[in-house]
BAFI-3210 file (N, C-alpha, C; in Angstrom, 3 decimals, decimal comma, padded with zeros to 6 digits):
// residues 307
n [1|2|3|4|5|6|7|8|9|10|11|12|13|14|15|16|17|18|19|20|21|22|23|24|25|26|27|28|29|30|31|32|33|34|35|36|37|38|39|40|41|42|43|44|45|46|47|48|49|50|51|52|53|54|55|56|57|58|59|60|61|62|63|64|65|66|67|68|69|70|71|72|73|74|75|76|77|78|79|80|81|82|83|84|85|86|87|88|89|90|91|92|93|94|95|96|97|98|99|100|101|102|103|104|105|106|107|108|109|110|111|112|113|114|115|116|117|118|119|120|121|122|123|124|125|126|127|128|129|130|131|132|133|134|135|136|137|138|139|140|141|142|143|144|145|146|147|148|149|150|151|152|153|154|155|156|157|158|159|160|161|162|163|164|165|166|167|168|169|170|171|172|173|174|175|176|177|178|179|180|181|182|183|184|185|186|187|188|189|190|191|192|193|194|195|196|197|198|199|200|201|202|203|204|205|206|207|208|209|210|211|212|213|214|215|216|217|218|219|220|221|222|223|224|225|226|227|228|229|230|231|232|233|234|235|236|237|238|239|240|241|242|243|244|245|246|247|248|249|250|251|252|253|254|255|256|257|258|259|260|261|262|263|264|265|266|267|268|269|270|271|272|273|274|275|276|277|278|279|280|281|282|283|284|285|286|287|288|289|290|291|292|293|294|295|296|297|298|299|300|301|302|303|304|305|306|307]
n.u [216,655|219,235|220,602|219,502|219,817|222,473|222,469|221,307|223,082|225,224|224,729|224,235|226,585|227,901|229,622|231,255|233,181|233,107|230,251|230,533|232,371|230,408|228,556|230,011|231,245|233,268|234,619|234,275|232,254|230,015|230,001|229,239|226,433|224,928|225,048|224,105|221,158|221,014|220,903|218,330|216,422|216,933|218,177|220,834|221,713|224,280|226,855|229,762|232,389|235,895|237,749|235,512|231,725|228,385|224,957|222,505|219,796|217,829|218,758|218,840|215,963|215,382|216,379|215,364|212,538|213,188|214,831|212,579|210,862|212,870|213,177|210,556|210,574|212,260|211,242|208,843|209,703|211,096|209,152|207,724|209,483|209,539|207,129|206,020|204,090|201,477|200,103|200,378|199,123|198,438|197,497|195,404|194,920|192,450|193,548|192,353|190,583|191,926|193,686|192,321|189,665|190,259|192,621|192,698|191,431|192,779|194,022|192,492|192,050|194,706|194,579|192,817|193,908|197,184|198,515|198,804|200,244|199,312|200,048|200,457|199,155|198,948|196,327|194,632|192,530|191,079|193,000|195,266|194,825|196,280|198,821|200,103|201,156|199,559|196,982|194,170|191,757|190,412|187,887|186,238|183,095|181,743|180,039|181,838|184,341|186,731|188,016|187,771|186,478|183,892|182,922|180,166|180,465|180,023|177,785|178,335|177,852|177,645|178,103|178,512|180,923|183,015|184,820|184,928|185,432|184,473|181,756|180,942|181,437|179,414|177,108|175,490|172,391|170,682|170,093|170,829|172,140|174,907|176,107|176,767|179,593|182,812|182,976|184,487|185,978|186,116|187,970|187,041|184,912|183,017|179,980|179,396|178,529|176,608|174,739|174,106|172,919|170,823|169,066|168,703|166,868|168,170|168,785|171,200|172,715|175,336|176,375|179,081|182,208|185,072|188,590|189,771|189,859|192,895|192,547|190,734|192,025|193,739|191,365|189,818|191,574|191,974|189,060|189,581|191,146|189,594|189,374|187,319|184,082|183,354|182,210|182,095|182,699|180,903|182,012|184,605|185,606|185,389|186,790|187,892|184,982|184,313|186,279|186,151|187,159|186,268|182,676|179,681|178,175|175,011|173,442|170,582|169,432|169,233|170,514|172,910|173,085|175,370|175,451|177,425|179,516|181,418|183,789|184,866|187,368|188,916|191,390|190,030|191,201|192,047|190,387|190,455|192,997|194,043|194,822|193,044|190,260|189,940|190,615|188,582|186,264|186,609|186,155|183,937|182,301|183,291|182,070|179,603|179,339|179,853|178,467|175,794|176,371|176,882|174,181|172,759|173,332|172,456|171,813|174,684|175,058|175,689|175,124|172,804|174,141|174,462|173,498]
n.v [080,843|080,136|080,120|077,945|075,409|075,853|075,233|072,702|071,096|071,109|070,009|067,454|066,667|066,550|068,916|071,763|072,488|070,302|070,802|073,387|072,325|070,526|072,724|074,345|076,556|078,886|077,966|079,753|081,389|079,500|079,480|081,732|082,009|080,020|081,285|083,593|082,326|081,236|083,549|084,886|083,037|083,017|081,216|079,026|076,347|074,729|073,419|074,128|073,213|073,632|072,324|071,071|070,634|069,938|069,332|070,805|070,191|072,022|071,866|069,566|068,698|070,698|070,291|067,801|068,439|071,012|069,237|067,436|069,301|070,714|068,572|068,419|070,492|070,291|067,783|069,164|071,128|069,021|068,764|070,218|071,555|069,312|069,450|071,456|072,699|071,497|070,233|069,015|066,160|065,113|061,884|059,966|056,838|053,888|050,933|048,091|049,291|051,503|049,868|047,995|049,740|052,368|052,556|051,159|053,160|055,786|056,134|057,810|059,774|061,145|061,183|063,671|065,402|066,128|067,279|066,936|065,170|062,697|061,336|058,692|057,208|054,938|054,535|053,512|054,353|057,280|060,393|063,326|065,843|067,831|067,275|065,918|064,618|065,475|065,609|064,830|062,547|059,367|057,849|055,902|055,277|056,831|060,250|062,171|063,666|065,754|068,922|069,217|068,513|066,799|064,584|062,438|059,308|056,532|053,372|050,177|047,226|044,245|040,805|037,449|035,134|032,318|029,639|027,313|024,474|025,023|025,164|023,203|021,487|022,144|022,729|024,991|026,616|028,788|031,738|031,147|029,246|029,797|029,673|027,478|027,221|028,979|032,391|035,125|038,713|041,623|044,269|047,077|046,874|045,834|045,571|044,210|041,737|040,960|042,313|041,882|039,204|039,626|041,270|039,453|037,835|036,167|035,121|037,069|037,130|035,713|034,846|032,521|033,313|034,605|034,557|037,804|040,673|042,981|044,431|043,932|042,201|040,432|039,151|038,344|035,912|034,507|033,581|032,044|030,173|028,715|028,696|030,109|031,667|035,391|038,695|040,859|043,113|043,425|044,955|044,580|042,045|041,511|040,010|037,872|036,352|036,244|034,247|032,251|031,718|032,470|032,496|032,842|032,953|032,266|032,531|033,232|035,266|038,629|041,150|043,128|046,500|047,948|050,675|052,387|054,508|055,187|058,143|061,355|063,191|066,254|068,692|071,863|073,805|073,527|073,693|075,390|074,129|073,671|071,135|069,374|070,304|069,320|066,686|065,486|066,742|065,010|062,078|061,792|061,807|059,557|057,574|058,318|056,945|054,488|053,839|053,697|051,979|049,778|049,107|048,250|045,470|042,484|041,591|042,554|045,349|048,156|050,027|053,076|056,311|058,269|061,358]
n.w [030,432|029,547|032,029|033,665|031,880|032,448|035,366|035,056|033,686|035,066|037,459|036,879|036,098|038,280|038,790|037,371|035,906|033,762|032,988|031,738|029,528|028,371|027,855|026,065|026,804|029,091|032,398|034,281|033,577|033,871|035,947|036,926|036,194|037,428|040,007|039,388|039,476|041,492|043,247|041,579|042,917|045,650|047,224|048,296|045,766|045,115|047,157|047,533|048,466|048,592|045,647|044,614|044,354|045,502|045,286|047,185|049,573|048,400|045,840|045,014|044,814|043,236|040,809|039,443|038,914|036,930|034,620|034,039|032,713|031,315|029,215|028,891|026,767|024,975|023,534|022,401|020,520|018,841|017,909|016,666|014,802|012,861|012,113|011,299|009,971|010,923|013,431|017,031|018,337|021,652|022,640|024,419|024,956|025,523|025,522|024,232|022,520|021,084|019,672|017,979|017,211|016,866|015,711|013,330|011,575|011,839|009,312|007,977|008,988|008,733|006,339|005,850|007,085|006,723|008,174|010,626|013,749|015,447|018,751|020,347|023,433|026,529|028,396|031,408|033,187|034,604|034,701|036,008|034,163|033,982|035,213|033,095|030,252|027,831|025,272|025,079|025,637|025,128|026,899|028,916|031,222|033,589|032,576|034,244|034,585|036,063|035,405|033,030|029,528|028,109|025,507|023,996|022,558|022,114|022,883|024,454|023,343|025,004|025,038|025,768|025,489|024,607|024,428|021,359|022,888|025,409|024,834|023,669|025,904|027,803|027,066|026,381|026,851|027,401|029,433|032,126|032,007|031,680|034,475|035,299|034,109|034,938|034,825|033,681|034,068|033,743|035,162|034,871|034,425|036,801|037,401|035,329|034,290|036,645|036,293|033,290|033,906|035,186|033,555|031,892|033,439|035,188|038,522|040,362|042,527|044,468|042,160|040,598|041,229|038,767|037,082|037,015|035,185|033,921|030,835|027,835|025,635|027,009|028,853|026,689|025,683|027,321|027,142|024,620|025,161|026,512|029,378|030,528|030,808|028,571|029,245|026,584|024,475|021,578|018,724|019,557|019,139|016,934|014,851|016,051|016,805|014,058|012,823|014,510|016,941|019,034|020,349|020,522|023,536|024,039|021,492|020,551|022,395|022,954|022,437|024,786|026,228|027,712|030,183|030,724|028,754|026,336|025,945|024,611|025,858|027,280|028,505|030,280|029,218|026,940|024,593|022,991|021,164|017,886|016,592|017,813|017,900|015,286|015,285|017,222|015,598|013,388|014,258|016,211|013,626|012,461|014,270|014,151|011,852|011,774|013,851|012,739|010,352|011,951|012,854|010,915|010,293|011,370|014,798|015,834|016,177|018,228|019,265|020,281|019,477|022,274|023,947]
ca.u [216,872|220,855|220,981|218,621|220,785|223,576|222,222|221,030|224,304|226,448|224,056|224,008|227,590|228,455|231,132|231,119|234,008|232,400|228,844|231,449|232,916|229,232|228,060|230,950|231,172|234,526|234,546|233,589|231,008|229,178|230,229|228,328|225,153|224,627|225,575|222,800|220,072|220,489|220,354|216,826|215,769|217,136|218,360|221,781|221,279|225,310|227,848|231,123|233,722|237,239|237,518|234,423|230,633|227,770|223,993|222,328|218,712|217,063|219,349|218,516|214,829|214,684|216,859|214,255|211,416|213,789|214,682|211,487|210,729|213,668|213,114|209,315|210,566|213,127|210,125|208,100|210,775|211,211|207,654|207,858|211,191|209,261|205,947|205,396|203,298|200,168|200,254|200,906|197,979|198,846|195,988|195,303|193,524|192,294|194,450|192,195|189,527|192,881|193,977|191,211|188,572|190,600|194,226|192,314|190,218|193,367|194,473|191,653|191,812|195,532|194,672|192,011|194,901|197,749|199,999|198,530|200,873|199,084|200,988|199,359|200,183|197,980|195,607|193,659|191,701|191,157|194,548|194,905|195,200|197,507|200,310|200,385|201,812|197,754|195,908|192,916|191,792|189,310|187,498|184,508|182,471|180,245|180,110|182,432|186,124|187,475|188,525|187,723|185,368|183,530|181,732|179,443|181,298|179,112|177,775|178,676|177,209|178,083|177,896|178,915|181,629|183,729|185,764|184,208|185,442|183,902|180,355|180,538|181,663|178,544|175,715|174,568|171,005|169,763|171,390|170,893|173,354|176,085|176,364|177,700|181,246|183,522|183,060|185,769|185,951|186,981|188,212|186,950|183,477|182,717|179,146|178,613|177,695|175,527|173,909|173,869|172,181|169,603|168,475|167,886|165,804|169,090|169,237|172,501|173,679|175,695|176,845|180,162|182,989|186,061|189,721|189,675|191,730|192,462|192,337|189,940|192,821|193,907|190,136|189,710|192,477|191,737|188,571|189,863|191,932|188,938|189,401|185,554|183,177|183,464|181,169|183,134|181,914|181,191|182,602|185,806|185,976|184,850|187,627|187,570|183,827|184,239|187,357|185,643|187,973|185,051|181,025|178,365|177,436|173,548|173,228|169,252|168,818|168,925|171,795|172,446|173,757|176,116|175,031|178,451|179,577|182,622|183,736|186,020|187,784|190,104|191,069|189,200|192,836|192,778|189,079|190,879|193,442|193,631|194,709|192,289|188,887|189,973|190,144|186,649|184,926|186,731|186,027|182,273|182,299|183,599|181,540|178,424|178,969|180,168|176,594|174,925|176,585|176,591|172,803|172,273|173,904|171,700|172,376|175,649|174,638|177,079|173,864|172,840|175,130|174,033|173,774]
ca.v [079,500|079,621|079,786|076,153|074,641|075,485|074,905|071,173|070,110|071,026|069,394|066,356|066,023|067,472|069,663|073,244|072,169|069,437|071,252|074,262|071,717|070,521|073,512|075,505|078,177|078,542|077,425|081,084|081,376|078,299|079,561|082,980|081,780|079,130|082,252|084,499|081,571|081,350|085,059|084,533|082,326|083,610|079,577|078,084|075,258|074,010|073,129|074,307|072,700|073,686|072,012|069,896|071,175|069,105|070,033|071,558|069,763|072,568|072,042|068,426|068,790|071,547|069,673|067,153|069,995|071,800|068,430|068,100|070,529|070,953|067,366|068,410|071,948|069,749|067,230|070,313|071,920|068,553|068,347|071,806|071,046|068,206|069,291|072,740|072,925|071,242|070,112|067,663|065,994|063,932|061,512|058,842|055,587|052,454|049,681|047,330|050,016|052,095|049,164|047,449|050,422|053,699|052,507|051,043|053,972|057,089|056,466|058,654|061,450|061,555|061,576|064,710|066,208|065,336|068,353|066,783|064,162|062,249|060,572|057,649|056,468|053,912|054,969|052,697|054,874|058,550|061,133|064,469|066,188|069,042|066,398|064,561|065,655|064,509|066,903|064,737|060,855|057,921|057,308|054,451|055,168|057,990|061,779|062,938|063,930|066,977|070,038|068,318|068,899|065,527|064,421|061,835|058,650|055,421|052,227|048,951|045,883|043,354|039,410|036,362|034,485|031,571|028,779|026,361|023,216|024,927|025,621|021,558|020,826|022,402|023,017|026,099|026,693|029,050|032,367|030,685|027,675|030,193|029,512|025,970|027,368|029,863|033,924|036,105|039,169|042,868|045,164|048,184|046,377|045,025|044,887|044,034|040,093|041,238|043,881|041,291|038,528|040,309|041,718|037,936|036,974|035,353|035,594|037,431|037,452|034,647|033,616|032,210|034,292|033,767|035,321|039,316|041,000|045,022|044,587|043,117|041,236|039,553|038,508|037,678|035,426|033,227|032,871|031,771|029,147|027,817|029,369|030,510|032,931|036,416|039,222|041,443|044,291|042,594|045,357|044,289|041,049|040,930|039,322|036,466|036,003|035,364|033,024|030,753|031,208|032,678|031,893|033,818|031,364|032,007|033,793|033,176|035,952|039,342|041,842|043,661|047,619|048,229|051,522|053,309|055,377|055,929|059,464|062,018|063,976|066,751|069,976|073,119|075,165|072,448|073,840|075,635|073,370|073,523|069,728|068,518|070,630|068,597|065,219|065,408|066,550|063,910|061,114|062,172|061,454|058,181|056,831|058,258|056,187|052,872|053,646|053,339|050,441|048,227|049,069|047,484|044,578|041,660|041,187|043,135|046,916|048,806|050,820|054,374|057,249|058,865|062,174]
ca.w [029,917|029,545|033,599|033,676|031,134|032,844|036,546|034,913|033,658|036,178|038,610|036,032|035,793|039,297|037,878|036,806|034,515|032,731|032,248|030,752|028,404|027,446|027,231|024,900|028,309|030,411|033,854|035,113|033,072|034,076|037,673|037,347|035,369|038,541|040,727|038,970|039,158|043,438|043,696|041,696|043,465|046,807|047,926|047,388|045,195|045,417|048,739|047,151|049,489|047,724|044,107|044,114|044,446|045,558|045,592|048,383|049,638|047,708|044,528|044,738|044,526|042,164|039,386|038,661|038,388|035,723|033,787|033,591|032,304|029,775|028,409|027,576|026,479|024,072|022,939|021,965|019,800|018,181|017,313|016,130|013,484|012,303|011,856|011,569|009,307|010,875|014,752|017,609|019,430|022,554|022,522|025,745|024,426|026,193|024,945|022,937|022,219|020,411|018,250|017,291|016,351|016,277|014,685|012,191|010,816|011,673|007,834|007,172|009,268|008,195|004,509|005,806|007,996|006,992|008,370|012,119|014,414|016,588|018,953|021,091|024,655|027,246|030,365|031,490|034,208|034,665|035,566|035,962|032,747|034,476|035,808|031,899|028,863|026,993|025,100|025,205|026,037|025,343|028,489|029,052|032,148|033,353|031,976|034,837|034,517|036,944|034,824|031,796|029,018|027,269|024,187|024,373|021,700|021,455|023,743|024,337|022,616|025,631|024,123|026,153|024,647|025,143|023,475|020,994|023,479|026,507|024,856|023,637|027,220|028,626|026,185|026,796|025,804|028,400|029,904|033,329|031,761|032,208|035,751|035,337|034,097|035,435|034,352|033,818|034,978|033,902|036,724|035,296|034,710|037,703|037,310|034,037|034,395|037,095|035,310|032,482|034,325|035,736|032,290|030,783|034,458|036,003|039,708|039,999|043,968|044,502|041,631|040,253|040,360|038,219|037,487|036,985|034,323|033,774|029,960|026,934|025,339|027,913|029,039|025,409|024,822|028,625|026,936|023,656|025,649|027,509|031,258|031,077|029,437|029,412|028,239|026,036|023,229|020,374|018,524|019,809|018,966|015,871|014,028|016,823|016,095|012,647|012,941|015,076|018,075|020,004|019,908|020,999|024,114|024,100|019,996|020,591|023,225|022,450|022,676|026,210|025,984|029,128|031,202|030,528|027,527|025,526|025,660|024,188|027,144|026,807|029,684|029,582|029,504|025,638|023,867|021,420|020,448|016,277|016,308|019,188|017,254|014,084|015,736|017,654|014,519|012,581|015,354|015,905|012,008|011,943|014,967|013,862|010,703|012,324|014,530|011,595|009,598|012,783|012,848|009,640|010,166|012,373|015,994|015,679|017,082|019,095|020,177|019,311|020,261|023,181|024,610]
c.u [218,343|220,937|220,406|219,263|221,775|223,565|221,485|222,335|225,326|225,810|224,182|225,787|228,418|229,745|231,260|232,153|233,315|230,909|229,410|231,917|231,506|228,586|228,538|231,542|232,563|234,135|233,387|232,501|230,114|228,852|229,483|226,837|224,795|223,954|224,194|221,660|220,033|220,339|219,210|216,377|215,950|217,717|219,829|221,411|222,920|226,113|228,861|232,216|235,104|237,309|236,462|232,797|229,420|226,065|223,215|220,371|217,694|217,707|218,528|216,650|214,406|215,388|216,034|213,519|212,253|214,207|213,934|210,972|211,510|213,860|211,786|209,690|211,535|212,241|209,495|208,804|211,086|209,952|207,508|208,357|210,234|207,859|205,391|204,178|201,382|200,199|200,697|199,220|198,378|197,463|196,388|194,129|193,648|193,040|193,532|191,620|190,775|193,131|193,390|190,298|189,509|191,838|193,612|191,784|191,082|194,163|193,944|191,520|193,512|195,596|193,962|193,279|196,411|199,158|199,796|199,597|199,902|199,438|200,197|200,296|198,690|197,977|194,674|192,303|191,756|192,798|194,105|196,028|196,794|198,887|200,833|200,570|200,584|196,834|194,256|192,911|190,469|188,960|186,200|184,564|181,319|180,702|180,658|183,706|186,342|188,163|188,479|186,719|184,767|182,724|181,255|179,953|180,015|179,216|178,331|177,543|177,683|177,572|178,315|179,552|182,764|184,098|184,867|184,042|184,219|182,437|180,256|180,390|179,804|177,002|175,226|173,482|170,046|170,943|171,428|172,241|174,756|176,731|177,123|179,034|181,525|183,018|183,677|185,246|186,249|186,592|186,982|185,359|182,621|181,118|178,599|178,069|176,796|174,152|172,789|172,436|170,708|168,639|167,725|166,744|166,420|169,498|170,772|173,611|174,025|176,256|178,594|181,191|184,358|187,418|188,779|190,777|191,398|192,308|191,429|190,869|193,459|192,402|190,186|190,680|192,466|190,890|188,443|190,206|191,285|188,795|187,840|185,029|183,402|182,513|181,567|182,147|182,016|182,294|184,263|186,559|185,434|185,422|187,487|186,251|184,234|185,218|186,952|186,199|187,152|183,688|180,704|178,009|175,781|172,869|171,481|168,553|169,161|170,002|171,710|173,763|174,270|175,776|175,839|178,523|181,250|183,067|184,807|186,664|188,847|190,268|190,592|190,027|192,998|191,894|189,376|191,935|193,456|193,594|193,479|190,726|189,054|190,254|189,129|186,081|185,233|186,011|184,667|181,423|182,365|182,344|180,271|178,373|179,375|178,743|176,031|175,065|176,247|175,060|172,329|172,353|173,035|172,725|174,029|175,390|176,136|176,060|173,733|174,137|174,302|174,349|173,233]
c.v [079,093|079,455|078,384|075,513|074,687|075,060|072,646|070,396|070,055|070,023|067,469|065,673|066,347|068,342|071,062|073,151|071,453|070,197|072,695|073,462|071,411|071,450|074,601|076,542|077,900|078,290|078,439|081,917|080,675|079,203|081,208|083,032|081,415|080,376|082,821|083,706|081,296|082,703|085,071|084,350|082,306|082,033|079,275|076,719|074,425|074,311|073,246|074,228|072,562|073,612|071,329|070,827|069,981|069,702|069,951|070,694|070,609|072,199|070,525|068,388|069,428|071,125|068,667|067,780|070,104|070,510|067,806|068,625|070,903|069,917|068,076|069,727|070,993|068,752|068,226|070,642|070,747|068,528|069,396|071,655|070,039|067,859|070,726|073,583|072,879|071,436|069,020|067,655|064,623|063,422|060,164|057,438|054,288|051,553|049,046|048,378|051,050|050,938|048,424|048,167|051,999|053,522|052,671|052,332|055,636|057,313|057,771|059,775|061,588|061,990|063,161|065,162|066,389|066,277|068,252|065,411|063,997|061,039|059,783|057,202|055,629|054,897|054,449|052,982|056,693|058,938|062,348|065,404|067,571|068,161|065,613|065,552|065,193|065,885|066,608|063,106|060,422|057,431|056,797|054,798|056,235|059,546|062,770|062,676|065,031|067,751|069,247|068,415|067,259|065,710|063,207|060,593|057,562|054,423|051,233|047,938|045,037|042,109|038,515|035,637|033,594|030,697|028,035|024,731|023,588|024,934|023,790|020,933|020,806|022,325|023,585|026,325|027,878|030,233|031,684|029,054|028,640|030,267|028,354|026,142|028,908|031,650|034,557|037,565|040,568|044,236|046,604|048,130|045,622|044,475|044,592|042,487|040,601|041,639|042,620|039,743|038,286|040,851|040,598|037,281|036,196|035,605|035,545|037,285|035,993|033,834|033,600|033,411|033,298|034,940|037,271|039,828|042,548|044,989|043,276|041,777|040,482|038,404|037,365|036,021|034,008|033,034|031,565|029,920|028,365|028,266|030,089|031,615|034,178|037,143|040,500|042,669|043,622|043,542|045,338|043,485|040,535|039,436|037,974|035,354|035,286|034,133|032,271|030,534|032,093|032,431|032,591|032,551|031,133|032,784|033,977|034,053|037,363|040,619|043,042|045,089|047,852|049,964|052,865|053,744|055,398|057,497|060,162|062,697|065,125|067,821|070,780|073,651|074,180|072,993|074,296|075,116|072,817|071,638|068,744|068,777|069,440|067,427|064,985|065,442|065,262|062,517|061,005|061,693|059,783|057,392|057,032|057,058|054,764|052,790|053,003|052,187|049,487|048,237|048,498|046,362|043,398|041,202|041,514|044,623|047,025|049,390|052,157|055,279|057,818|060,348|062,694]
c.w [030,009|031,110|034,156|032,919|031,766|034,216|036,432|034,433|034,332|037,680|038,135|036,334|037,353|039,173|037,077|035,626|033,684|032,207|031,672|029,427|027,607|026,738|026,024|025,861|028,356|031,150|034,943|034,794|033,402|035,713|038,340|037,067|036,738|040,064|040,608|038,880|040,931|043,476|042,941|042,508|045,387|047,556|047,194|046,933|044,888|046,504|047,964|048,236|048,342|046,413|044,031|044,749|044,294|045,710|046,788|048,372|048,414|046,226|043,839|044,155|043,220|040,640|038,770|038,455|036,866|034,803|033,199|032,386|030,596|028,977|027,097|026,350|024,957|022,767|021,687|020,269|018,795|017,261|015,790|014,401|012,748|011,524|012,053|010,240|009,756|012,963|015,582|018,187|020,257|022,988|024,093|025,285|024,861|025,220|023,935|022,026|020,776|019,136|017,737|016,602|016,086|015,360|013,361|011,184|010,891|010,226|007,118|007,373|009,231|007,143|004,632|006,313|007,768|007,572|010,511|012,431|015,248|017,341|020,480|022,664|025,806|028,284|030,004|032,937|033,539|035,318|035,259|034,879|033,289|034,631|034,398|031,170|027,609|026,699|025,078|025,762|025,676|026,361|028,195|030,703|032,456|033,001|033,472|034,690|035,150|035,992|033,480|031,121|028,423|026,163|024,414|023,148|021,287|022,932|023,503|024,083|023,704|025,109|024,873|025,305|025,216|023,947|022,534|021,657|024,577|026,329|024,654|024,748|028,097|027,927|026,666|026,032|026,176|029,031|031,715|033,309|032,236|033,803|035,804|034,875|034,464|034,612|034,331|033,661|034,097|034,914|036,272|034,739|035,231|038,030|036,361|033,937|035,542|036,845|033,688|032,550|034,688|034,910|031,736|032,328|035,106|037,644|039,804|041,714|043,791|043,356|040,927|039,855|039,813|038,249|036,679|035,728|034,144|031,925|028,890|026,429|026,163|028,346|027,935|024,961|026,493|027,925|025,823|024,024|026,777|029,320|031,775|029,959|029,979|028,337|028,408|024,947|022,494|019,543|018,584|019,741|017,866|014,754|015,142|016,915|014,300|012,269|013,386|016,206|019,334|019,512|020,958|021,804|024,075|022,824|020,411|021,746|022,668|023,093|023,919|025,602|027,657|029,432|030,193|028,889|027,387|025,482|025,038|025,105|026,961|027,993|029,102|028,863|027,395|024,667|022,983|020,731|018,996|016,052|016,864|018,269|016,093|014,281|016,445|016,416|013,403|013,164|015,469|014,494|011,906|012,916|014,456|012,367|011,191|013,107|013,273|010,635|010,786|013,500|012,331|009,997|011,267|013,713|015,747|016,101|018,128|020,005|019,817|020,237|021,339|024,155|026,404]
res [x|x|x|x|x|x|x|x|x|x|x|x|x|x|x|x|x|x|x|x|x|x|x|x|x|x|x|x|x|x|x|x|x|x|x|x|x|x|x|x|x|x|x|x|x|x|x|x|x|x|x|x|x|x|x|x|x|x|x|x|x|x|x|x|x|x|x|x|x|x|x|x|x|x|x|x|x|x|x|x|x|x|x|x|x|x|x|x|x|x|x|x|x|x|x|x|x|x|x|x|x|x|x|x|x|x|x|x|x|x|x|x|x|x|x|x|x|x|x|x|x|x|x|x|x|x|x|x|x|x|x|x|x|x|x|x|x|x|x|x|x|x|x|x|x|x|x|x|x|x|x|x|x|x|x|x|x|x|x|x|x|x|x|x|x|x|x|x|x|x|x|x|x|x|x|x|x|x|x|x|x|x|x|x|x|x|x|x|x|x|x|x|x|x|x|x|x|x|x|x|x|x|x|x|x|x|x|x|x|x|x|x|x|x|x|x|x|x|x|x|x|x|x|x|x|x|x|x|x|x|x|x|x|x|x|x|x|x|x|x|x|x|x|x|x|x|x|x|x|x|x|x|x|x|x|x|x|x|x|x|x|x|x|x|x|x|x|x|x|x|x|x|x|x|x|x|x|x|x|x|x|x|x|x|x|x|x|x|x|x|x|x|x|x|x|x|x|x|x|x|x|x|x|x|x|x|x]
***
């Protein structure tokens, strides 16, 4: 480790003096560590021309690797200092799906946990759990992930929804009325108005496309502002439902469950993870009980869980 600290700041500062002064070393200290880290590695990693030293193709390459490296190794160690009592869990969660249904409801598995960090960051597709610093993720689509284990989370409630001007504009009465205005779009549910259409008896080829967006809130908030209908999780828009700044465009038909699934995802190399076991079984917990309240509740369903 002292030969990577000192092979990153001398590379940092190009200067065997200056990454001596950072580091507390002398000069010839810095200048033998460096020394004993190419004979490792069998490669010079600096061009020492007289007083000045510059790095060598291989030096260049291999200093991002090792910073890297000694950032996360620095992360870690903070986590550590700060929380050693319980754990870290690096979690991956779809954007609205995170602050609309999970923010809300991690009070609780803090109050159960509370010696756990879990620290949140956006992906809005699949990645590969080896190249990320993610001990697990929130993924919507089908029960495959590459080196990756899943749990099976909850469906989608899909709902047609649009402005209160645009439903006056048009008078929708009929899911075949939704053809007369625009449809918006999300990328990473490309056939869900299809899918949707075809369910109520709507011939689906050919018809109206509109803009595209990669996230709910965004969709949500064109439709808010009139730009067309889109068909969203109810679940997700609840609070916009009840405000009045969306409407159910056809309430008198009967609620459509989208294909795909919610899942839990985490790597194999993660299964025993103390923080990761104790957020699945917490999570599993909460959804099975949001299944069940938004069962109760009329034309509101999420749908059952599914294995």
């Amino acid at each position: 480790m002292s030969l990577l600290c000192a092979f990153e700041a001398a590379a940092r500062h190009r200067s065997f003096t200056a990454a001596a002064a950072e580091l507390h070393l002398t000069q010839s200290a810095v200048s033998r560590q460096i020394r004993a880290l190419e004979q490792k590695l069998e490669t010079e990693l600096f061009i020492r021309e007289r007083q000045t030293v510059r790095l060598s193709a291989a030096g260049e390459a291999y200093v991002e690797e090792i910073r890297a490296a000694l950032v996360r190794i620095s992360n870690s160690t903070l986590v550590c200092r700060s929380n050693s009592q319980g754990g870290n869990l690096n979690l991956a969660i779809l954007p609205t799906f995170g602050t609309r249904w999970l923010a809300p409801r991690l009070p609780r598995f803090f109050a159960e946990h509370p010696g756990v960090t879990v620290n949140l960051t956006t992906k809005l597709s699949q990645f590969d759990f080896r190249s990320e610093d993610v001990d697990a993720a929130i993924h919507f689509g089908s029960a495959h992930w590459p080196g990756a284990d899943m749990v099976p989370l909850m469906r989608e409630t899909l709902v047609p929804v649009c402005s209160p001007a645009l439903q006056a504009r048009y008078g929708f009465t009929t899911p075949a009325d939704l053809l007369k205005a625009p449809l918006l779009h999300l990328a990473s549910r490309q056939n869900a108005w299809s899918d949707w259409l075809s369910s109520h008896g709507v011939e689906s080829e050919g018809f109206p496309r509109g803009m595209v967006f990669d996230q709910f809130a965004t969709a949500a908030q064109a439709a808010i502002v009139g730009l067309g209908i889109a068909l969203l999780p109810r679940f997700l828009i609840t609070h916009e439902l009840q405000t009045g700044d969306l409407r159910n465009v056809v309430p008198t038909v009967a609620d459509f469950e989208g294909v795909d699934l919610y899942y839990l995802a985490w790597p194999n190399a993660k299964a025993g993870h103390v923080p990761l076991q104790a957020f699945r079984s917490w999570l599993l917990g909460e959804v099975e009980a949001f299944v069940r309240e938004s069962a109760a509740l009329p034309n509101h369903g999420v749908g059952p869980q599914s294995g």
